[in-house]
ZADO-1210 file (C-alpha; in nm, 4 decimals, padded with zeros to 6 digits):
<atoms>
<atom x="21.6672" y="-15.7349" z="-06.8062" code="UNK" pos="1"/>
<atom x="21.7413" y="-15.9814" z="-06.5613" code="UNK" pos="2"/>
<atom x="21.4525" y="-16.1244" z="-06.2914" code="UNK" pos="3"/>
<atom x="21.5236" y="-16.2829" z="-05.9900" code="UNK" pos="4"/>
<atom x="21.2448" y="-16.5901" z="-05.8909" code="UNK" pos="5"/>
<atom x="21.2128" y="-16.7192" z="-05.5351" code="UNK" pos="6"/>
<atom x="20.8974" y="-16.7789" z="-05.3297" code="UNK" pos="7"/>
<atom x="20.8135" y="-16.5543" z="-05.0391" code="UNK" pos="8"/>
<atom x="20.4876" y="-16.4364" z="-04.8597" code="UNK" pos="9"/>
<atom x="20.3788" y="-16.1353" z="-04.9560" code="UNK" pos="10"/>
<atom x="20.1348" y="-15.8656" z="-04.7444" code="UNK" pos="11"/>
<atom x="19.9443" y="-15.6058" z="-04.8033" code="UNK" pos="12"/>
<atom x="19.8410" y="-15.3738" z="-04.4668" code="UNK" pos="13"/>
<atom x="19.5799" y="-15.0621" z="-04.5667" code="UNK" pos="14"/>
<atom x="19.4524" y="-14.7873" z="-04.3723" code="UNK" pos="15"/>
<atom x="19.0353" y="-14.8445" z="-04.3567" code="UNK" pos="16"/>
<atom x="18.8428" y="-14.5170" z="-04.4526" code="UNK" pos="17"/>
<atom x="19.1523" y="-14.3159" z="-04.5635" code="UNK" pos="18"/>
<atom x="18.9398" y="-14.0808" z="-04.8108" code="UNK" pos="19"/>
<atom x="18.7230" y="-13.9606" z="-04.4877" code="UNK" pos="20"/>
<atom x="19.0407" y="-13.8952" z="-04.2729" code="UNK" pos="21"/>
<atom x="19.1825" y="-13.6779" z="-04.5504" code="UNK" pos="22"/>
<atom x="18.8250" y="-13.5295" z="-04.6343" code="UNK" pos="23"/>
<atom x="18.7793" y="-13.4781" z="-04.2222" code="UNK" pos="24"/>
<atom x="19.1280" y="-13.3738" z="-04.1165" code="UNK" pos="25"/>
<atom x="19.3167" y="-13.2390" z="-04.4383" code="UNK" pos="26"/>
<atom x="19.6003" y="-13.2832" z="-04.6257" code="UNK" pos="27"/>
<atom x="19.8525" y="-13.2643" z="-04.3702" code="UNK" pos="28"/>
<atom x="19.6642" y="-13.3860" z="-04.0538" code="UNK" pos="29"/>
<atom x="19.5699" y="-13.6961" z="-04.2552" code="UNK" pos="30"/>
<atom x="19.9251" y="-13.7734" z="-04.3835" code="UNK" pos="31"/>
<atom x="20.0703" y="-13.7539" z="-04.0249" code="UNK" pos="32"/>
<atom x="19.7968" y="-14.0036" z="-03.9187" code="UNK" pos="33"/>
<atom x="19.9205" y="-14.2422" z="-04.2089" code="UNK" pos="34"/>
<atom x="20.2951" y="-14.1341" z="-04.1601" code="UNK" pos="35"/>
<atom x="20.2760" y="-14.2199" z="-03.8086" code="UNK" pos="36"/>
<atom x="20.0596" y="-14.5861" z="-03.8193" code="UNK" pos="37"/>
<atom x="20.2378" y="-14.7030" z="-04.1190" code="UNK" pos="38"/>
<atom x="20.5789" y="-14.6347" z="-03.9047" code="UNK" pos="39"/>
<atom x="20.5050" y="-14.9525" z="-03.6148" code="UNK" pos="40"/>
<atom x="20.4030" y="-15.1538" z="-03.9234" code="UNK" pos="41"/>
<atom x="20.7248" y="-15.1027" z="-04.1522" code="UNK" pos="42"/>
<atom x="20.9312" y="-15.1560" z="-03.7941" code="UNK" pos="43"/>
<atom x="20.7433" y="-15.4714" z="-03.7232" code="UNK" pos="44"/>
<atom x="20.7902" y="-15.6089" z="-04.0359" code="UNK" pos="45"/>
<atom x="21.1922" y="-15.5268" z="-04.0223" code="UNK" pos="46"/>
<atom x="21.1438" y="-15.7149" z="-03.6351" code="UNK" pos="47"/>
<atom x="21.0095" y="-16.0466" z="-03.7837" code="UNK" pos="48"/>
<atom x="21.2804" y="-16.0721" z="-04.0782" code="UNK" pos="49"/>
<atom x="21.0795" y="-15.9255" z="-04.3213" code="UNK" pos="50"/>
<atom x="21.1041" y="-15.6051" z="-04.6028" code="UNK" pos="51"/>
<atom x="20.9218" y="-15.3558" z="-04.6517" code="UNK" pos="52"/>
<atom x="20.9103" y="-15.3151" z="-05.0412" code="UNK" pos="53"/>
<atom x="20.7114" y="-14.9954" z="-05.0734" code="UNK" pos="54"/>
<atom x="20.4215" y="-14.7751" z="-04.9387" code="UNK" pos="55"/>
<atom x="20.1567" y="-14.6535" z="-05.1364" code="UNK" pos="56"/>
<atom x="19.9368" y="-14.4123" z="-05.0320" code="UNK" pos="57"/>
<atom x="19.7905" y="-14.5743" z="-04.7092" code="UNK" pos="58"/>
<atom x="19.9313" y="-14.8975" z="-04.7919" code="UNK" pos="59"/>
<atom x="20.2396" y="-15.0693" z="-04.7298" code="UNK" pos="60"/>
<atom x="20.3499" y="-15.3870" z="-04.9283" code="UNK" pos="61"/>
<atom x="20.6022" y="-15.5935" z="-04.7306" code="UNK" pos="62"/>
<atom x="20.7429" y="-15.9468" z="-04.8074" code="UNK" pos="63"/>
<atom x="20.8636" y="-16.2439" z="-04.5705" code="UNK" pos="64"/>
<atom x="21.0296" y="-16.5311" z="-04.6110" code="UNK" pos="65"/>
<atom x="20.7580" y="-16.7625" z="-04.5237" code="UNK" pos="66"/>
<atom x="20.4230" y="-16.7288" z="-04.3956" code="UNK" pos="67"/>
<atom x="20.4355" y="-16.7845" z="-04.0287" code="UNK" pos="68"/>
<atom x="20.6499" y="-16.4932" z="-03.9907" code="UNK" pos="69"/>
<atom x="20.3833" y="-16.2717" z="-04.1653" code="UNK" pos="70"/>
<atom x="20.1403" y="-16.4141" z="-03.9776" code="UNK" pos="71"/>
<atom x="20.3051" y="-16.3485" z="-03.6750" code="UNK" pos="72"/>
<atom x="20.3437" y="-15.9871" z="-03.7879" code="UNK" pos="73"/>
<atom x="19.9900" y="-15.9339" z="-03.9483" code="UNK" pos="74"/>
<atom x="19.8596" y="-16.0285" z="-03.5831" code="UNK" pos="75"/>
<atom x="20.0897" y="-15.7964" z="-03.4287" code="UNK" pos="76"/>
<atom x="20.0301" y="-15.5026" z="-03.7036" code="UNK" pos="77"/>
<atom x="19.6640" y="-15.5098" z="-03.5617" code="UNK" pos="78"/>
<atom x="19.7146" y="-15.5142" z="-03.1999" code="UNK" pos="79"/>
<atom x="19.9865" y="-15.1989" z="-03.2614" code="UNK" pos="80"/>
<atom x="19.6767" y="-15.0125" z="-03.4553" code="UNK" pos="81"/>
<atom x="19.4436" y="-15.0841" z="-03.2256" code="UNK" pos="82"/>
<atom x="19.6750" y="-14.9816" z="-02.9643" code="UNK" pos="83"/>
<atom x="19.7464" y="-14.6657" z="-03.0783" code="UNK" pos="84"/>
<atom x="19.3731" y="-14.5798" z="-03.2373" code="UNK" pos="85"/>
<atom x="19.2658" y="-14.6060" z="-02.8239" code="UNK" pos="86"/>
<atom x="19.4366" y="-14.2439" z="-02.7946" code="UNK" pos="87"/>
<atom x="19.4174" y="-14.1269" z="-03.1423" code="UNK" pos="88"/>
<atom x="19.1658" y="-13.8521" z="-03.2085" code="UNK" pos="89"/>
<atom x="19.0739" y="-14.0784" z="-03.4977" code="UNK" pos="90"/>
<atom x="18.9431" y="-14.4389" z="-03.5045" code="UNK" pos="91"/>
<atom x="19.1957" y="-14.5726" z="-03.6755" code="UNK" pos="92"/>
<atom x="19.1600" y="-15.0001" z="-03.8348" code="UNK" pos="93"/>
<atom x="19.3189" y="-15.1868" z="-04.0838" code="UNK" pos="94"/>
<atom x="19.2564" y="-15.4295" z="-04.3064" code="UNK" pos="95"/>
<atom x="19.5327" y="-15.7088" z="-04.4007" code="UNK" pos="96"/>
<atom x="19.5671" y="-15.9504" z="-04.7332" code="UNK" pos="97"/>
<atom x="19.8967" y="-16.1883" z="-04.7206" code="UNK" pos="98"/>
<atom x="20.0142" y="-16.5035" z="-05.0023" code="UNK" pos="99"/>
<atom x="20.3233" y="-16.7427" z="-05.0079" code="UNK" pos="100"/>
<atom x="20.3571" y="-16.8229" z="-05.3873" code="UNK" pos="101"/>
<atom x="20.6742" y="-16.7097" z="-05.6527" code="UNK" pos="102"/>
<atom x="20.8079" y="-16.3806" z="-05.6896" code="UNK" pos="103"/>
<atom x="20.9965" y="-16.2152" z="-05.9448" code="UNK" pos="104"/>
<atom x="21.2405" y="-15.9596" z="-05.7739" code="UNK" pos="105"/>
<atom x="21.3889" y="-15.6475" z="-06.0185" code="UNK" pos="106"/>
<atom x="21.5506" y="-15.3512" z="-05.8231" code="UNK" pos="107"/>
<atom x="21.4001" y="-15.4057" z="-05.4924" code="UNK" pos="108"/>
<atom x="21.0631" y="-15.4279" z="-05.5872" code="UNK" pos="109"/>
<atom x="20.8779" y="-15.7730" z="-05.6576" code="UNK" pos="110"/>
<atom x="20.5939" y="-15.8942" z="-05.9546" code="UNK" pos="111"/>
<atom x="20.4091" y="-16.2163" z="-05.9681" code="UNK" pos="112"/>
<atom x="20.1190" y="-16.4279" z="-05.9184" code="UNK" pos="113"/>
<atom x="20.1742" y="-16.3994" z="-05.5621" code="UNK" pos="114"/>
<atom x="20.1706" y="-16.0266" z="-05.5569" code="UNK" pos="115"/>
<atom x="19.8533" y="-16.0276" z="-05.7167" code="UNK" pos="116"/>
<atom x="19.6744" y="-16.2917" z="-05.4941" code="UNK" pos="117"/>
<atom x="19.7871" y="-16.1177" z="-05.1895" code="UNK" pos="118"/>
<atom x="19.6184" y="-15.7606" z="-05.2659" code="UNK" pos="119"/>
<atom x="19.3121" y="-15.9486" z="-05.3727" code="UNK" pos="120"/>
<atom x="19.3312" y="-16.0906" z="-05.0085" code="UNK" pos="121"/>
<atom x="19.3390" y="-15.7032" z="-04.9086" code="UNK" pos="122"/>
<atom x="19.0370" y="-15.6605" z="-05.1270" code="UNK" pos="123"/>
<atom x="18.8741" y="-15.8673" z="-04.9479" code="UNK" pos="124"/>
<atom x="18.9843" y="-15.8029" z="-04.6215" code="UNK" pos="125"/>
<atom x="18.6815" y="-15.5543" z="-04.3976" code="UNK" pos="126"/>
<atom x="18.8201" y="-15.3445" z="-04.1292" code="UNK" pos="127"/>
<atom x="19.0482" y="-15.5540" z="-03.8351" code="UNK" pos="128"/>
<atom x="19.0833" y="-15.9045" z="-04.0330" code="UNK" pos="129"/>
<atom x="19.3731" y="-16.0741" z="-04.1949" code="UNK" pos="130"/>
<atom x="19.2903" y="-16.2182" z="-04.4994" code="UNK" pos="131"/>
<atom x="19.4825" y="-16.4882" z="-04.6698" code="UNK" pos="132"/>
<atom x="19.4410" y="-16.8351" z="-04.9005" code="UNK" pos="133"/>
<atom x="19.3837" y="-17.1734" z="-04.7856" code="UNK" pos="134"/>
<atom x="19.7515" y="-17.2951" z="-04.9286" code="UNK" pos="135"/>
<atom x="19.9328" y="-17.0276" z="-04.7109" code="UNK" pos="136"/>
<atom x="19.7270" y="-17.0977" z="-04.3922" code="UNK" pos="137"/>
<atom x="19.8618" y="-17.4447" z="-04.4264" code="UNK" pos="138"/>
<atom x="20.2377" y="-17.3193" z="-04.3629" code="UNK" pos="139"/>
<atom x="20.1531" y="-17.1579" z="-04.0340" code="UNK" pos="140"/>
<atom x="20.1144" y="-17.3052" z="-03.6763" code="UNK" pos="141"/>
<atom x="19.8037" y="-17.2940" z="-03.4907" code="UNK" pos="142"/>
<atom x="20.0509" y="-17.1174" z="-03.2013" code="UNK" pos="143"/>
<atom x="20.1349" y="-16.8286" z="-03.4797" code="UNK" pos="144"/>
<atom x="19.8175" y="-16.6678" z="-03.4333" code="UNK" pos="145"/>
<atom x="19.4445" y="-16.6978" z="-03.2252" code="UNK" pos="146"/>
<atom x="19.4100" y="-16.9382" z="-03.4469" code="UNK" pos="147"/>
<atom x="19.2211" y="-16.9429" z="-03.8062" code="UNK" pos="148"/>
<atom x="18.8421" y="-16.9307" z="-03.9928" code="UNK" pos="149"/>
<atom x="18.7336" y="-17.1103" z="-04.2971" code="UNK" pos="150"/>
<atom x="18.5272" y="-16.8429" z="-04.4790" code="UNK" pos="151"/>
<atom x="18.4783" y="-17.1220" z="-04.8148" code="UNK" pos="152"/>
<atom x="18.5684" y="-17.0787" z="-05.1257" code="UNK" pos="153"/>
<atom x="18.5424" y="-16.7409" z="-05.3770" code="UNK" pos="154"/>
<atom x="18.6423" y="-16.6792" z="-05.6827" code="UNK" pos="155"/>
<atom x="18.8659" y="-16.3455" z="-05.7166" code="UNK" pos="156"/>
<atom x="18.9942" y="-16.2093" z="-06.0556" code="UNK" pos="157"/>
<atom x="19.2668" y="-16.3515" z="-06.2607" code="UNK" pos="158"/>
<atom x="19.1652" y="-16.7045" z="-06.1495" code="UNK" pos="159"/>
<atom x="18.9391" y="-16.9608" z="-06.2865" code="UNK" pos="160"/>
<atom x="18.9001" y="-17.1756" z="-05.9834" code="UNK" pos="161"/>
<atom x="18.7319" y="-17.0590" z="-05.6914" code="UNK" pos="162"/>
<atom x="19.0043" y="-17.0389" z="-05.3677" code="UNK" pos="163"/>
<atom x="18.9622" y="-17.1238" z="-05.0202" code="UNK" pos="164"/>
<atom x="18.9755" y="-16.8466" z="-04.8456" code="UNK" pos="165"/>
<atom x="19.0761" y="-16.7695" z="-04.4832" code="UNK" pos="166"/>
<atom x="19.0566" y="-16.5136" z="-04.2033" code="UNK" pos="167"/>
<atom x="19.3524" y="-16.5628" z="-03.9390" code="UNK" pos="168"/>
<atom x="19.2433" y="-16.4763" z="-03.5720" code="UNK" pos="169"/>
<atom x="19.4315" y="-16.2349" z="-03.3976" code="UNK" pos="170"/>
<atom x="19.1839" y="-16.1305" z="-03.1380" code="UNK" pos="171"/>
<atom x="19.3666" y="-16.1978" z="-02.7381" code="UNK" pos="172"/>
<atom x="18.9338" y="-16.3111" z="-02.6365" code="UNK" pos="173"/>
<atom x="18.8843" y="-16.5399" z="-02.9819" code="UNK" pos="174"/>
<atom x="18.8486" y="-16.9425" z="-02.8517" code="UNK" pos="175"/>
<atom x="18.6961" y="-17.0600" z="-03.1774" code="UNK" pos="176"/>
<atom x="18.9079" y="-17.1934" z="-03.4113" code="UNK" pos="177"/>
<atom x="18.8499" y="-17.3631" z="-03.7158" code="UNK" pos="178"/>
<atom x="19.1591" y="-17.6563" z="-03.7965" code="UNK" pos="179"/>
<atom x="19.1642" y="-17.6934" z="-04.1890" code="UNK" pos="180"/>
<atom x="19.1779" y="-18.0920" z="-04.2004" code="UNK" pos="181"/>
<atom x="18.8787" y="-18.1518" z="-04.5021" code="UNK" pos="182"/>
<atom x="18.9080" y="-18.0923" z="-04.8312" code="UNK" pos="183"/>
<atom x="18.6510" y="-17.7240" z="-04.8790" code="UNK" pos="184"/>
<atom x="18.2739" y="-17.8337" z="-05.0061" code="UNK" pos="185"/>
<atom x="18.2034" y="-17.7051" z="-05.3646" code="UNK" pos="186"/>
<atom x="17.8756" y="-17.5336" z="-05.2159" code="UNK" pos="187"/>
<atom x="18.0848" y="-17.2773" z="-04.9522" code="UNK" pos="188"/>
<atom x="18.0926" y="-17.0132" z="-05.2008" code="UNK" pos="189"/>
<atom x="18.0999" y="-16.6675" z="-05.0660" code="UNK" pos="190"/>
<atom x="17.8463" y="-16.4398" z="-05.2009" code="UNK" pos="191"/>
<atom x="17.9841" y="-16.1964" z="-05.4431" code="UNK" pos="192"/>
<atom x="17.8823" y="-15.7795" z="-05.3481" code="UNK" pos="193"/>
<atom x="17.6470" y="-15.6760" z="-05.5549" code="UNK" pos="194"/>
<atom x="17.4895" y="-15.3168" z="-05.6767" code="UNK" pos="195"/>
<atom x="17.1754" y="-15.3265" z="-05.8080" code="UNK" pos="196"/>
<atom x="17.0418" y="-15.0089" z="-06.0370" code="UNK" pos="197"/>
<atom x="16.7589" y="-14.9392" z="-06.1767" code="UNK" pos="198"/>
<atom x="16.6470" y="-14.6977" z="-06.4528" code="UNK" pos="199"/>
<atom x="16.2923" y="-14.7037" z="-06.5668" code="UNK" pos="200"/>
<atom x="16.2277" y="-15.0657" z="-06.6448" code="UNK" pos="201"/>
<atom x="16.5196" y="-15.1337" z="-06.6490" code="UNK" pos="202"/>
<atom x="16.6932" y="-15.3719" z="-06.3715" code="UNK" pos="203"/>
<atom x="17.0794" y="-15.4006" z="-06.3790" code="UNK" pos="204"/>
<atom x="17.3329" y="-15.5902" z="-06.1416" code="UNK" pos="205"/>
<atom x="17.6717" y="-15.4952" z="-06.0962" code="UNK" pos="206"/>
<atom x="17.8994" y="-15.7669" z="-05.9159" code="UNK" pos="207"/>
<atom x="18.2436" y="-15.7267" z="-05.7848" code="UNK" pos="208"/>
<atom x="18.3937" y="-15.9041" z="-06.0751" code="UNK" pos="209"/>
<atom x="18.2243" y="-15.7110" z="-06.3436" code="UNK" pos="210"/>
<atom x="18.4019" y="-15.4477" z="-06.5544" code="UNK" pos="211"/>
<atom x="18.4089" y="-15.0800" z="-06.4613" code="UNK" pos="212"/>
<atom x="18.0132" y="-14.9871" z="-06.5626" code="UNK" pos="213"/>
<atom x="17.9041" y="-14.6898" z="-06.7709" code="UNK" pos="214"/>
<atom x="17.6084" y="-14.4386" z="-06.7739" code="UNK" pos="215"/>
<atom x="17.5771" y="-14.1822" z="-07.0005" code="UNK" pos="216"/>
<atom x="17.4400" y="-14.0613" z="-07.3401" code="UNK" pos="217"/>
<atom x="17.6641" y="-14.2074" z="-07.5546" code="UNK" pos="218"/>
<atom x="17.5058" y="-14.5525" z="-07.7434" code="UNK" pos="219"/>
<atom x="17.8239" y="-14.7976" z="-07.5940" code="UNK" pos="220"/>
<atom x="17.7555" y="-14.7301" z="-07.2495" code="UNK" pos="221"/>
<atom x="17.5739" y="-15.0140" z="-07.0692" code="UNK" pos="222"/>
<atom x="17.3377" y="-14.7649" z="-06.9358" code="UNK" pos="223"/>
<atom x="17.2186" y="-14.5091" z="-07.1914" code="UNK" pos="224"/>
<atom x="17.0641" y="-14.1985" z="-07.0969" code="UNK" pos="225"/>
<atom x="16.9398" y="-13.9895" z="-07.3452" code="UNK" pos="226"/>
<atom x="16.9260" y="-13.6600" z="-07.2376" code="UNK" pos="227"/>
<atom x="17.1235" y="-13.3065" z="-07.3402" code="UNK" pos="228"/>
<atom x="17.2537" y="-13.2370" z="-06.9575" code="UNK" pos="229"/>
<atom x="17.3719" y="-13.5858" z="-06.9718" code="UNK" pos="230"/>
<atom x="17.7426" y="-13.6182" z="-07.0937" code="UNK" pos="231"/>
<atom x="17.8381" y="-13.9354" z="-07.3542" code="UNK" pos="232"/>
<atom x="18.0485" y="-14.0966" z="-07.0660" code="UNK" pos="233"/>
<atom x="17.8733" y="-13.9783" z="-06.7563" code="UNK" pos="234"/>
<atom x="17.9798" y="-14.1087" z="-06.4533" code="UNK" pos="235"/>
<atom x="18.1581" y="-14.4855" z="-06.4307" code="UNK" pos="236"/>
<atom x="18.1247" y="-14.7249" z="-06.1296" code="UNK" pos="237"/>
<atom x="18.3892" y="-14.9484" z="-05.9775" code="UNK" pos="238"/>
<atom x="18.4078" y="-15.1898" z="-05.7212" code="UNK" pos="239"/>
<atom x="18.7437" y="-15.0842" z="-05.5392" code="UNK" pos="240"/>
<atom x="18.8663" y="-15.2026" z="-05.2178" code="UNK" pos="241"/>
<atom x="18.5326" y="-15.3865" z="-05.1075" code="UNK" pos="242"/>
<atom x="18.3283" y="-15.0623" z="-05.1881" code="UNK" pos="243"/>
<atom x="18.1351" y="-14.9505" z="-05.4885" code="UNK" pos="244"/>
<atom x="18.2756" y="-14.5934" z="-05.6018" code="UNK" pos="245"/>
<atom x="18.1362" y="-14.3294" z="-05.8141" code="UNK" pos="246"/>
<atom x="18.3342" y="-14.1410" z="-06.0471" code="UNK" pos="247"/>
<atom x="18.2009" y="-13.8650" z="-06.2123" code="UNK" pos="248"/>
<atom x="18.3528" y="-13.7520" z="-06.5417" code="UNK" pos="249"/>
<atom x="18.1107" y="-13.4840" z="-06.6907" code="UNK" pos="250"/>
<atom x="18.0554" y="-13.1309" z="-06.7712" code="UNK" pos="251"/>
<atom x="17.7006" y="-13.0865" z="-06.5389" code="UNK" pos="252"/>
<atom x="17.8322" y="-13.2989" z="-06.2702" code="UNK" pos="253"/>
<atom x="17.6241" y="-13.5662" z="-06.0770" code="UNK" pos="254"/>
<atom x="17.4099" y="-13.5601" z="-05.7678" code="UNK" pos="255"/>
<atom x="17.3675" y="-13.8100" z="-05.5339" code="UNK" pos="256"/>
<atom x="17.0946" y="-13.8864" z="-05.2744" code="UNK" pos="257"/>
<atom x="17.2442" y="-14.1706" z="-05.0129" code="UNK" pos="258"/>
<atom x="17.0264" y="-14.3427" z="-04.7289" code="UNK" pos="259"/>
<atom x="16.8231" y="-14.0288" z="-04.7351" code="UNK" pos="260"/>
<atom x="17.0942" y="-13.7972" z="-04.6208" code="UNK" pos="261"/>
<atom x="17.1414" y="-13.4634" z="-04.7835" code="UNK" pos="262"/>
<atom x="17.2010" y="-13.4434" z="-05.1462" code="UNK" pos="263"/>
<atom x="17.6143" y="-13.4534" z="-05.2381" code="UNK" pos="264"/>
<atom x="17.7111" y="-13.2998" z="-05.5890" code="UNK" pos="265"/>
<atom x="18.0023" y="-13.4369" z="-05.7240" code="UNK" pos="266"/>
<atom x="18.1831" y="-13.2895" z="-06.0511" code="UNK" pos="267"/>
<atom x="18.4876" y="-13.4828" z="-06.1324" code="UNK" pos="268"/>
<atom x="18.5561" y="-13.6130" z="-05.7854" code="UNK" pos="269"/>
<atom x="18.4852" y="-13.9888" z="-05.6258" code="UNK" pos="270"/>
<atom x="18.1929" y="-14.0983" z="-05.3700" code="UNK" pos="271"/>
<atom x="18.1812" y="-14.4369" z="-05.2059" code="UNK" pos="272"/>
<atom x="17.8220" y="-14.5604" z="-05.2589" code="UNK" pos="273"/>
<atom x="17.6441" y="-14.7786" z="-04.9554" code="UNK" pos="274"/>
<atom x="17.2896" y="-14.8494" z="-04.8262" code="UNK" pos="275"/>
<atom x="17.0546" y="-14.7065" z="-05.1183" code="UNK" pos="276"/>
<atom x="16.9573" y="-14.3822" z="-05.3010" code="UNK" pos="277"/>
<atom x="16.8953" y="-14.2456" z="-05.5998" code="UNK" pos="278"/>
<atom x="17.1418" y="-14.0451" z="-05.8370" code="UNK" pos="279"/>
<atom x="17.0748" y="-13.7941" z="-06.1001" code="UNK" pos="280"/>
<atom x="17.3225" y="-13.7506" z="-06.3930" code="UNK" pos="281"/>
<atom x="17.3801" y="-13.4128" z="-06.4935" code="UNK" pos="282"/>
<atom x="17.0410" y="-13.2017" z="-06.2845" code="UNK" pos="283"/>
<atom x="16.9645" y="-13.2019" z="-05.9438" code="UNK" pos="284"/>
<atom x="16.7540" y="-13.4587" z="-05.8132" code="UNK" pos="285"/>
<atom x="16.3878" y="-13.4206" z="-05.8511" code="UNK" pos="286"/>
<atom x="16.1975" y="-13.7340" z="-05.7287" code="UNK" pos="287"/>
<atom x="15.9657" y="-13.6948" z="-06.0059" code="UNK" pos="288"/>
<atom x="16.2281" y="-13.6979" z="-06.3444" code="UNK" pos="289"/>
<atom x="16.2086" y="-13.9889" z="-06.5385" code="UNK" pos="290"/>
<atom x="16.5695" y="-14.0408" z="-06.5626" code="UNK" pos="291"/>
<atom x="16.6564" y="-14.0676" z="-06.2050" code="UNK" pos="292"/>
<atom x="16.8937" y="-14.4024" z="-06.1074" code="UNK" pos="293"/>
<atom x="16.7733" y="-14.5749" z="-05.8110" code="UNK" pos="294"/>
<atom x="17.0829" y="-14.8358" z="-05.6780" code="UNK" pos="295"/>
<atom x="17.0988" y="-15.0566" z="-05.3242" code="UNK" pos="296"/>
<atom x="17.4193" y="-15.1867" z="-05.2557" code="UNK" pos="297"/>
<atom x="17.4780" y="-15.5461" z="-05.1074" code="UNK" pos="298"/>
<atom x="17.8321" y="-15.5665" z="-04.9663" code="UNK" pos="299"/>
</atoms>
């Protein structure tokens, strides 16, 4: 099999809250939302020399041959969304994570280092910022774009070294703008999200870099729960796309209690967990049942 290696910037553009718009609007409503704001991003990307390599889901994974020109079209993805979401029936944002580093190119699609960097910039990414690494912000002009943020250093997966990380300005009313000429202080470290649980005595944190985490009755999950309406591998927890998500894999299903809202059963489906509330593997919740799971998420 023969690989093709060059260097190129690669971006990642994602629809924010896509699981609401398809849980609010449908199947087919939703996919015409993402059809039609994905379209302006794929043509701007063809506009600025760049190639759209694939969509996926609410993504779309484009490459450029340097990073000014993604810059250039990262800022103008976000002004087209926010554009459009003005007359949209749906508030519509999206997040952006872009790299310059090596590629390996097979068939039209590319692997790497740099592919992986740039959709942990997406991870990072909240709703209306561009996201990218201190080395690629150094290949773009201060003219590309409103200009540029020094959000420290963080350490993201697959790396052992913390990276700088940036946030490009796009904004037509930012006038701040921070010029990267010092080396980035050891102490700017971002604060990692965190989810905090807690089961009897028991105090747990989960952080963004940690492992998927396990509750159930089985003995190898991290938290055990030994009860009969509890399944060996319960429910599992994953930080995903700057949000904690709860995945339910059992036979009784799991309920959830969130910022005291009303109580969401979930049986083999997802949930995005924020704020704090309590969840209850396997029975409904009853404030009073010694194996209820208390969490608070930091994010």
């Amino acid at each position: 099999m023969t690989y093709e290696k060059t260097t190129m910037t690669v971006l990642f553009a994602d629809i924010c809250q896509s699981t609401r718009l398809f849980e609010t609007c449908g199947d087919i409503g939703a996919r015409e939302i993402v059809s039609r704001t994905l379209a302006p991003l794929m043509a701007i990307t063809r506009a600025h020399g760049g190639c759209v390599v694939k969509t996926i889901g609410d993504e779309i994974m484009c490459t450029f041959p340097d990073p000014e020109a993604a810059v250039v079209s990262a800022c103008e993805m976000q002004h087209a969304v926010h554009k459009d979401s003005a007359s949209a029936p749906w508030p519509l944002a999206i997040r952006i994570g872009l790299h310059q580093g090596d590629v390996l190119q097979e068939n039209g699609d590319v692997f790497g280092d740099a592919v992986n960097l740039a959709s942990r910039m997406v991870d990072i990414a909240k709703a209306d910022q561009i996201i990218t690494t201190g080395r690629t912000a150094r290949g773009v002009s201060q003219e590309a774009c409103g200009g540029w943020r020094d959000l420290g250093r963080m350490r993201v997966r697959g790396k052992s070294e913390p990276l700088e990380i940036i946030e490009i300005l796009w904004h037509d009313d930012i006038s701040v703008i921070t010029v990267l000429n010092r080396p980035p202080l050891e102490e700017e470290i971002l604060s990692f999200a965190k989810l905090v649980l807690r089961h009897r005595d028991l105090k747990i944190e989960v952080l963004e870099t940690d492992p998927p985490f396990t509750m159930g009755r089985g003995d190898h999950n991290p938290l055990h729960i030994d009860d009969p309406s509890v399944s060996r591998q319960h429910a599992v927890i994953e930080y995903r796309k700057n949000r904690y998500v709860l995945i339910d894999r059992s036979t009784n299903g799991t309920y959830v209690l969130m910022n005291e809202s009303d109580p969401i059963f979930l049986h083999r489906e997802e949930l995005y967990l924020h704020g704090q509330g309590v969840i209850s593997l396997g029975q409904e919740i009853d404030a009073d049942h010694p194996e209820l799971i208390r969490f608070k998420c930091r994010q």
